[in-house]
C-alpha positions in Angstrom: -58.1 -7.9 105.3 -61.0 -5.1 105.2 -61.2 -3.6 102.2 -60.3 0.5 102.8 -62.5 3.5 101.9 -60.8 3.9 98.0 -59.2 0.7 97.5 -59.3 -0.6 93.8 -60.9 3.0 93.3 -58.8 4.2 90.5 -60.9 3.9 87.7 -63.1 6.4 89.7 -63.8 9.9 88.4 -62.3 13.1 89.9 -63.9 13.9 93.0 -67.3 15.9 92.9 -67.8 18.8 95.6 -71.1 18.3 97.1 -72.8 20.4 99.6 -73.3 19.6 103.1 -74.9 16.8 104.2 -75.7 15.9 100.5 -73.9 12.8 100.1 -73.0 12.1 103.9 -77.2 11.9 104.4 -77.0 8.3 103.0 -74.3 7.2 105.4 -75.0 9.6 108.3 -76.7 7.8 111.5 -73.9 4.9 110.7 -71.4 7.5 111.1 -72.8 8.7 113.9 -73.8 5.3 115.7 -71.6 6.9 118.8 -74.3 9.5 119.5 -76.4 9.2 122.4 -79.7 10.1 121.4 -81.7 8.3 123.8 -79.5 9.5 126.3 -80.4 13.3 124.9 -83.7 13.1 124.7 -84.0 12.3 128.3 -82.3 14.8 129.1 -84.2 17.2 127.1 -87.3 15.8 128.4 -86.3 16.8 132.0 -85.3 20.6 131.1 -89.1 20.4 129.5 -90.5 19.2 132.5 -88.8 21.9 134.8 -89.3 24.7 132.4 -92.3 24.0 130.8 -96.0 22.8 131.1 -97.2 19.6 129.6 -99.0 18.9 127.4 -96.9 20.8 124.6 -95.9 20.7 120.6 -92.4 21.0 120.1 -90.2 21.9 117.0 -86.8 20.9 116.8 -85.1 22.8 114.3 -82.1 21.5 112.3 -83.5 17.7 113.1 -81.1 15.7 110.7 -82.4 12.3 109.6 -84.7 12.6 112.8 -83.1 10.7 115.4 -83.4 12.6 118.2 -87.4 13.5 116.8 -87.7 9.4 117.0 -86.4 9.1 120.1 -88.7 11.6 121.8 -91.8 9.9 120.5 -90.4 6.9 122.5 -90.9 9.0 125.1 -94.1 9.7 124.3 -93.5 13.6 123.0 -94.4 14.3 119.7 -92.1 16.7 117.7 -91.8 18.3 114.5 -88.7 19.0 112.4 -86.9 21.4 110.2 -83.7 21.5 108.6 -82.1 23.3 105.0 -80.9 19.8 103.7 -83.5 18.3 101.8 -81.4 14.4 101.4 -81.9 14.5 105.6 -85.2 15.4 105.7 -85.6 12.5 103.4 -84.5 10.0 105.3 -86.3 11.2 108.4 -89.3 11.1 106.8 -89.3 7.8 106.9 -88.4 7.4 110.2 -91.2 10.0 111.5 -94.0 9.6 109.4 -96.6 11.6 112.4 -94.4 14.0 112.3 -94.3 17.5 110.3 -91.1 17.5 108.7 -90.0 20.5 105.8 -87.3 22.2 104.4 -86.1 25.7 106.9 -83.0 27.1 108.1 -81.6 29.7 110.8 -82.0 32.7 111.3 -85.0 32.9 108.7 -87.4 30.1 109.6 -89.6 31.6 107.0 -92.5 27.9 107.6 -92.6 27.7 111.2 -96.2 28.8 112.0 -95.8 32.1 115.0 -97.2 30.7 118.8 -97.7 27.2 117.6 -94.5 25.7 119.2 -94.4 25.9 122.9 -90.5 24.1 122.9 -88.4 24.5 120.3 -85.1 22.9 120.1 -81.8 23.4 118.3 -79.5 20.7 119.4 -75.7 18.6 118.3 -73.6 21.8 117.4 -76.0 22.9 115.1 -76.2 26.2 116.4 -72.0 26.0 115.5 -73.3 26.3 112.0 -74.4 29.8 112.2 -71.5 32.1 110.8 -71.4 35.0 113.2 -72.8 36.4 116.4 -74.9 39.2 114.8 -76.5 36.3 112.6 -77.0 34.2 116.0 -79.0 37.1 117.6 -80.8 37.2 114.2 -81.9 33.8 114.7 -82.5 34.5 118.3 -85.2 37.3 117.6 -86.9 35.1 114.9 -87.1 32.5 117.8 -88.2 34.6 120.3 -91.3 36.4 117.9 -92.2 32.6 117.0 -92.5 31.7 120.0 -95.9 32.0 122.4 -95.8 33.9 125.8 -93.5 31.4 128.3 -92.2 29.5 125.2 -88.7 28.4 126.0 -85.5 27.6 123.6 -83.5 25.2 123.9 -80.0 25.0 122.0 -76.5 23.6 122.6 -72.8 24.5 121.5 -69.5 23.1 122.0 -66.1 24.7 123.2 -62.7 25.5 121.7 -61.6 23.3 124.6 -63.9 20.8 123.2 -62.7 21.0 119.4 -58.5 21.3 120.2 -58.8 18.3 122.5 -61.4 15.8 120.4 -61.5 16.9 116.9 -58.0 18.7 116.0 -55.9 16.4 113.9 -59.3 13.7 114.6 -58.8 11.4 111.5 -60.8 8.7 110.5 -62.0 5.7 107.9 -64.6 3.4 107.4 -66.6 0.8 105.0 -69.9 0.9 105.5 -71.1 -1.7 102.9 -70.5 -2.6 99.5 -71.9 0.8 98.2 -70.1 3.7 100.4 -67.1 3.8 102.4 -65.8 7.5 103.6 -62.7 9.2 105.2 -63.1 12.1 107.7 -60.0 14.9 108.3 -61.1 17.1 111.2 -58.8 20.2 112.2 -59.0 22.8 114.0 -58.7 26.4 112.5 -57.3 28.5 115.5 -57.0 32.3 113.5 -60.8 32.1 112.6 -62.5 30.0 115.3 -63.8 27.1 112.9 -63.9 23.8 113.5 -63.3 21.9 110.0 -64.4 18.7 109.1 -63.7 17.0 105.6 -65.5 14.2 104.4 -64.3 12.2 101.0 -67.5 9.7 100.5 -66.8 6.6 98.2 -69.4 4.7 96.3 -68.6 2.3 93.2 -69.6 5.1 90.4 -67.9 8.7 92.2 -66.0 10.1 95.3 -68.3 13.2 96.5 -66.3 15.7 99.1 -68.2 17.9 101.3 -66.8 20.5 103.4 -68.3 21.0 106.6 -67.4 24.2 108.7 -68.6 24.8 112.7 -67.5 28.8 113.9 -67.3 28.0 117.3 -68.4 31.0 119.8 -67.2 31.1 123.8 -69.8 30.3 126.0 -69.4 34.1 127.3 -69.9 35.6 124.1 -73.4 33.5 123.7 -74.4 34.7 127.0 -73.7 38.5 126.0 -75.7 37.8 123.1 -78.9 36.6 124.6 -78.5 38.8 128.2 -78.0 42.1 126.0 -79.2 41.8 122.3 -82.6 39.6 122.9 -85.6 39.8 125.1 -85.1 36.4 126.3 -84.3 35.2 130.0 -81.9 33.2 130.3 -82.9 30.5 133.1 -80.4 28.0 133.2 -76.9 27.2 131.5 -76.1 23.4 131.8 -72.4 21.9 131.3 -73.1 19.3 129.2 -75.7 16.6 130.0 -75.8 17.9 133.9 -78.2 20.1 135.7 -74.6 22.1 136.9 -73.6 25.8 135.8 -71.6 25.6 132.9 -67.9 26.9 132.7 -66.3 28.6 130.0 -64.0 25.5 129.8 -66.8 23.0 129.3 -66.9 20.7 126.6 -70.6 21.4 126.1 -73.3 23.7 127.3 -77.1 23.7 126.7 -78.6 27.1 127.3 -82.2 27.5 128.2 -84.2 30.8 127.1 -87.9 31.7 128.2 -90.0 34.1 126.5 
């Protein structure tokens, strides 16, 4: 019978709060496995293509462990990466050693060097992780002043639709190998617009738990942002992987600024 994430774990001590993406960094692309990131960076390619001159240096900002960065330079695109959690960065260093990879976050972006990124991208939910809308036009004037003249942004985010039908009561366990196993509890909190997701992370010494929390904006209150708060255009807004008009009950929508 597999063995279940905290089986024979009592000697273990009490579990140690971690922040995000601290501990789940070791195990992350094998939790993930489901993601397509081929898949997106084809797709990302082809918005490039129609709304942007090649050749051109991109920056994806809150890269992860680099997957998607990796999977562009299949496609013959190099990019460069940011993101606030020093254990990801790690590991895609060592996937992406041509690339420039270092330690930024929204809305700041305090290292990204102003015009050198003709693309930038900001992709998986990762926008989610931005607590209000007045910090998200925050981050979407830092963008826009980084940028050079026709620079476009590129950025997803998912629906309430999305989170109450896929990740509301969305539990899950798994061994990964003989060092970590982990549980995941997702809910959905409906008063505040956050989507929760708990992670308990076993290895043989310590349980770590890391909180994860996604505010989750409608697509119309993005749009309001960028039409009448920024100086962007807004070119295009995508239902998820498709080159179709988003609606306000689709599960995913990529936006598309120009400067």
């Amino acid at each position: 019978m597999k063995k279940k994430p905290g089986d024979n774990d009592s000697h273990i001590n009490d579990p140690q709060l971690s922040d995000p993406y601290a501990t789940l960094a070791a195990i992350y692309d094998q939790v993930m496995q489901h993601v397509g990131y081929e898949h997106w960076a084809r797709y990302i390619k082809k918005i490039i293509k129609n709304y942007s001159s090649f050749p051109t240096q991109i920056l994806d900002i809150g890269c992860g462990t680099g997957e998607f960065i990796q999977e562009m330079r299949r496609l013959d695109i190099a990019v460069d990466g940011c993101d606030p959690s020093p254990a990801m960065l790690e590991i895609a260093r060592r996937k992406n050693r041509l690339s420039n990879l270092w330690i930024d976050r929204l809305p700041t972006l305090n290292q990204v060097p102003p015009g050198r990124y003709q693309v930038m991208t900001c992709l998986y939910d990762t926008i989610n992780y931005i607590t209000s809308l007045e910090i998200l036009e925050e981050a979407l004037h830092r963008i826009y002043d980084l940028l050079p003249a026709e620079g476009i942004f590129v950025f997803d985010a998912v629906s309430e639709i999305f989170c109450q039908n896929y990740f509301d009561g969305f539990n899950e366990r798994e061994r990964i190998d003989s060092n970590f196993s982990y549980e995941r509890n997702s809910y959905y909190d409906y008063a505040n617009q956050c989507q929760i997701n708990e992670f308990s992370i076993f290895t043989p010494r310590q349980v770590f738990k890391e909180r994860h929390v996604q505010h989750i904006f409608s697509f119309s209150e993005i749009r309001s942002s960028i039409v009448e708060k920024t100086k962007f255009d807004l070119v295009a807004f995508y239902e998820d992987f498709t080159f179709f008009d988003a609606e306000e009950d689709s599960n995913r929508a990529h936006f598309i600024l120009k400067k």
